[in-house]
N, C-alpha and C positions, 0 to 999 in steps of 0.2 A: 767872262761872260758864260752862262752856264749853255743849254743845249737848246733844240727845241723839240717836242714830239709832235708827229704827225701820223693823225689819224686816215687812210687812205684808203678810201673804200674801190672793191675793187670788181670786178665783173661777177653777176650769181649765174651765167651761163654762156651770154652773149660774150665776146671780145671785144664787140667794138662798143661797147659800154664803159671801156676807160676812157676817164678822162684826159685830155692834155694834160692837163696840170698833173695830176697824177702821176703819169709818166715822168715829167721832168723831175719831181719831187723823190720818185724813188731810186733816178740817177745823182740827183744833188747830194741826198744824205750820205752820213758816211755808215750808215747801218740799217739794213732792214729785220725788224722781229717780225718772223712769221709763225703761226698756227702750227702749220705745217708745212718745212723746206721743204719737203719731197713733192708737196703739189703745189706749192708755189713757183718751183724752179722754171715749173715749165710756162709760168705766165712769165715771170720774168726774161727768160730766152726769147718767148714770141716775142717780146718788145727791146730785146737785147740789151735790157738791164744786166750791167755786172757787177752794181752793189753789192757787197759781203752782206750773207743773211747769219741772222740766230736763232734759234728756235725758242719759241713764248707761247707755250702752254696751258692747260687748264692743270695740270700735274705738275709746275715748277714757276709760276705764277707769282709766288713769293719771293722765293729765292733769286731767281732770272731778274724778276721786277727791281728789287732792290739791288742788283749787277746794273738793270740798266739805268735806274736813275744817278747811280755814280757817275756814270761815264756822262750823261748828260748833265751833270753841275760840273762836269770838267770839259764842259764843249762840245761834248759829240751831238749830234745829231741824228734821231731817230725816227724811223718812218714805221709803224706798226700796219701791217695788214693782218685779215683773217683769210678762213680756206675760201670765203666771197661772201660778196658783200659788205654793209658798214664796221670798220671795228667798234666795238663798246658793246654792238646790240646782239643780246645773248652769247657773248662770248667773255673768255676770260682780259679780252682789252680792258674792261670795266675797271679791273681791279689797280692795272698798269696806271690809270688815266689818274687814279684817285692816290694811287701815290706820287707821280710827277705833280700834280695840283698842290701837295701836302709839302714838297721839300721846294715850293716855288717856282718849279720850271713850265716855262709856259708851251700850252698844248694848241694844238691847231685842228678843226676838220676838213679834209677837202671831200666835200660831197659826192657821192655818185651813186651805184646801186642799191637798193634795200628791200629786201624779198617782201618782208611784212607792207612797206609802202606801194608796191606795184603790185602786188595782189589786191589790197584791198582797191586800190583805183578803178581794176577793171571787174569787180569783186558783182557793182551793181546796188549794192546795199548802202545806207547811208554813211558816207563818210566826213563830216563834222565831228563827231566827237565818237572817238574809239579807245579802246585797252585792245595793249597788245600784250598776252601772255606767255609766248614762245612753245616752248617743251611743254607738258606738261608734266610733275615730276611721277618719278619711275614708281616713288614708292607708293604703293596702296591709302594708303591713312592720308599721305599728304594731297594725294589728286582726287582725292574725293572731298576732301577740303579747297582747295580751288575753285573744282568743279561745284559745291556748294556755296561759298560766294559769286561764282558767277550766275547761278541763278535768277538774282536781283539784278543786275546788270544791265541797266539800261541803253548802253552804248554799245556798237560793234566792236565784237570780239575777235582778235584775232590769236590764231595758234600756229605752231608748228606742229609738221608730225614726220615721220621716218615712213616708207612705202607698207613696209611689213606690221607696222603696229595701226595704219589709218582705218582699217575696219572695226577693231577694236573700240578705236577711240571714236569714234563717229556712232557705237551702241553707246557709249558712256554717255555721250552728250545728248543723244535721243532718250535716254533713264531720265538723267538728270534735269538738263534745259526743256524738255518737250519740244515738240513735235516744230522746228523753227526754221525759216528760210534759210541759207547757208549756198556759199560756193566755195568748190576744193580746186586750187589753182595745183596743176602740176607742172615741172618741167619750165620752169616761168623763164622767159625771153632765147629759149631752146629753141630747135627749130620744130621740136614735138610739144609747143605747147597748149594746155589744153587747159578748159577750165569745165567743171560742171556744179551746174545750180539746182537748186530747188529744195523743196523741204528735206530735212533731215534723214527720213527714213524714205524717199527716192533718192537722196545721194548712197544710202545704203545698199538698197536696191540694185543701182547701176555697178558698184564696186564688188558686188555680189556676182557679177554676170562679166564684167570686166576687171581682171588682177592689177590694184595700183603696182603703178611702176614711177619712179623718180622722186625726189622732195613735194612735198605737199606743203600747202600754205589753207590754211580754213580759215574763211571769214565767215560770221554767224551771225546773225541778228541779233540783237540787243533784247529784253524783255520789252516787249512792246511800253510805250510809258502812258496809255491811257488806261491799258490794266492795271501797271504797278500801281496810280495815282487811285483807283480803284481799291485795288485791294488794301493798301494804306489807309484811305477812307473808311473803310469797314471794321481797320483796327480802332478806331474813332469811337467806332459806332458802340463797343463793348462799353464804352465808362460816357457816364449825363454828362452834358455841358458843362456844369456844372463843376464837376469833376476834373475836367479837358480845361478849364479856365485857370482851376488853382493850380495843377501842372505847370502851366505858364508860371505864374505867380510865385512860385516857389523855386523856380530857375532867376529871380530876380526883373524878372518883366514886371512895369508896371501895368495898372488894369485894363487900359487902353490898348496897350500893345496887345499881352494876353490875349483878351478876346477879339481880336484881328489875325492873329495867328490860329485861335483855336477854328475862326469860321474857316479862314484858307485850309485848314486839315480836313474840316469836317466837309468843305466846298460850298457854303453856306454863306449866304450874308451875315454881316457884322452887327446890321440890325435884328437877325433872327436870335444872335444868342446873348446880345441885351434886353429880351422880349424873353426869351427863354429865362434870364437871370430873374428877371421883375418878378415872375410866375412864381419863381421858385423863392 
């Protein structure tokens, strides 16, 4: 019988944000992969775990990964944590998870912290339907490609950011998204924690006059969607109905549909662009 992995999410500040289960699960196994031994030891002493650790990196990922999925189709038992909170999300667990998956061994989560999910809850901003995009990346070309999809972005957005680059990235997003509601969660479940709202260039403003200090978590409004539905419309408006019908039509819609789909784009009734077709 091969092994099991387990995914073990673990405190993003608090301690007393581990779970029972948790606990038992990283004294049960007979191996814990951590991020980083040297800041995980000390969560594991506060809870007097003496499970053997290994280290599972974002620089050995490969290599490590396929160490440990041997030992797990020979029995062992694996507990993965990161430096906190869930493993998989934005970390090199991803990779681990998707090989255990691949050679059969069956994987587990035990729920508990997740910076991006407690940010956004006390965030204030709609939370139904969100993207979370973590980091944004380092290189130039690529994060202004992100930052350019996100533009359209209907949903609340969430990002990570580091203390030292959050000013930065908070002009980018004021270039970029315009002028949009947003709250910077720092220090989340800390006992300095703090959060500040408001449009984008007053959370500038305040960061301006006060030096962030600890992780940051940014929730951001979405593109408002009575505008995007707006400005979609408008694209409409460049080509006659006419035009907007055979579109349809040419994607394999019969006639009926077509112009039921064309009035929904254009926000019009279905009688206006069969009146409109007659005309023309």
């Amino acid at each position: 019988m091969s092994g099991t992995l387990y995914l073990c999410a673990t405190p993003i500040g608090n301690l007393e944000d581990m779970t029972f289960r948790v606990i038992r699960t990283l004294k049960e196994v007979d191996v814990i992969a951590a991020e980083d031994t040297r800041n995980s030891i000390k969560l594991l002493n506060h809870f007097e775990i003496k499970t053997p650790m290994t280290s599972y990196h974002e620089y050995n990922k490969i290599e490590k990964g396929r160490e440990l999925v041997q030992q797990m189709l020979s029995g062992t038992n694996v507990a993965l944590i990161t430096d906190a909170g869930t493993p998989g999300i934005s970390d090199p667990g991803e990779e681990l998870v998707k090989m255990a998956r691949e050679a059969g061994i069956t994987v587990t989560s035990l729920p508990g912290a997740c910076a991006c999910v407690t940010a956004l809850t006390i965030s204030g901003l709609p939370t139904r339907r969100f993207a979370f995009e973590a980091f944004l990346p380092s290189d130039k070309k690529e994060c202004r490609q992100v930052l350019a999809d996100l533009q359209e972005e209907t949903r609340t957005i969430i990002l990570y950011e580091a203390p030292h680059r959050l000013k930065k990235t908070l002009a980018l997003l004021l270039e970029t998204l315009g002028d949009r509601q947003m709250t910077v969660c720092r220090e989340l479940t800390k006992k300095h924690e703090t959060t500040v709202s408001g449009l984008i260039s007053e959370v500038i403003a305040h960061f301006e006059a006060e030096e962030p200090r600890g992780e940051c978590v940014l929730v951001i409004h979405g593109k408002d969607f009575a505008e995007f539905e707006k400005e979609e419309q408008s694209k409409w408006q460049e080509m006659s109905i006419e035009e907007h019908v055979e579109h349809y039509l040419s994607q394999g819609m019969d006639k009926k549909e077509a112009m039921k789909a064309a009035a929904a784009d254009r926000g019009i009734s279905k009688r206006d662009v069969y009146q409109a077709l007659l005309e023309k």
